[in-house]
C-alpha positions, 0 to 999 in steps of 0.5 A: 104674429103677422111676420112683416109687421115684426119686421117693421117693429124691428127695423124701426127699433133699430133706428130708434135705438130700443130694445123692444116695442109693447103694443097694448091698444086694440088696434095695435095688437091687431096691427101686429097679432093679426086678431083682435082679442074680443073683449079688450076694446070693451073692457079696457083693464083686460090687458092684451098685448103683444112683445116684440124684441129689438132681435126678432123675438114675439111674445103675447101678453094676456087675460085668462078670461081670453087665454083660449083665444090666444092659444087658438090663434097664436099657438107657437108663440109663448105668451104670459097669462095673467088671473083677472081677478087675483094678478096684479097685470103689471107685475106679470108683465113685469116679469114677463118682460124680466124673462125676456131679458128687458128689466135694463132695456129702452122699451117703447110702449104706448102711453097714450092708451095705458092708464096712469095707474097701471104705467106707474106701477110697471115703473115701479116694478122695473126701476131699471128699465127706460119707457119711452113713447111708442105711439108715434113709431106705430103709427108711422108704421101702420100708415105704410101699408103692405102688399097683404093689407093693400090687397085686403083694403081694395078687397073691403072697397069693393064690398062695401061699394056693391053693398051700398049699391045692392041697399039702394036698389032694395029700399022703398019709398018711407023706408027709415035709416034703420031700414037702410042700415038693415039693408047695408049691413046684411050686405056687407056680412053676405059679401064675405065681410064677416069681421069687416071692422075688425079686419079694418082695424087690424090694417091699421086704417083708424077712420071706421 
């Protein structure tokens, strides 16, 4: 988990009163573990999701279809797997949450990104628990940058700058947009941007 944006979920619980913030859209799962799990932005009921406490603590939330990914990037911090095919996701996290010491807590979560269906059966499963919108929290957030993704978003800049320059100087006379698009992009990847979009995301930056 990337420590200071832990720390900024914290501080902001604190002045919004709740108990812990769940983030469940890609980009701000990305915001707040540093990675994108791969096939949650295509797969939108492959639920991942990060937990952070009103006292500092993390947990992830996640598909078992991606649990070695998780492992992988996150080893330390305790997350809970759910079966794609035989969990109901909610009821997992519901007790996840449960564990946590959150079945009477204010919980701020996004509403705008999980589906109707699923919010209604988490409600159903912690009737004594308070959900409250987390969107506008996290993207205030995310739009004050750190010294990590300023450094990150000067470093992509540059990349894209000499790619574009490098893409004009290669095309010709009747080369398609496809033809320059092959340029750009071979560009950008042999710059050093490997997971250029996902490294974007993962800033916080939403115009890609």
């Amino acid at each position: 988990m990337r420590a200071e944006i832990v720390a900024k979920q914290v501080k902001a619980m604190a002045e919004h009163g709740l108990d812990a913030i769940i983030c469940s859209s890609p980009e701000n799962f990305a915001y707040t573990a540093g990675f994108v799990v791969p096939s949650q932005p295509l797969i939108r009921h492959r639920h991942a999701m990060t937990i952070v406490t009103a006292d500092g603590r993390s947990a992830i939330f996640g598909v078992d279809m991606e649990a070695s990914t998780i492992k992988r990037r996150l080893p330390d911090v305790p997350s809970r797997i759910w079966a794609e095919f035989s969990d109901d996701p909610m009821l997992v996290l519901a007790d996840q949450l449960a564990g946590l010491g959150l079945v009477k807590a204010r919980i701020g979560i996004e509403m705008d990104y999980l589906p109707a269906g699923d919010f209604a059966r988490l409600i159903a499963a912690m009737p004594g628990a308070r959900f409250e919108h987390a969107e506008p929290i996290l993207a205030r957030l995310r739009q004050i940058k750190t010294a990590e993704e300023i450094a990150l978003l000067s470093r992509l800049s540059r990349i894209a700058d000499q790619a574009i320059a490098d893409a004009l100087a290669e095309v010709d006379a009747g080369d398609s947009e496809m033809d320059i698009a092959g340029h750009l992009t071979r560009n950008v990847y042999s710059l050093g941007a490997e997971h250029f979009k996902l490294l974007i995301v993962a800033t916080g930056e939403r115009s890609v």
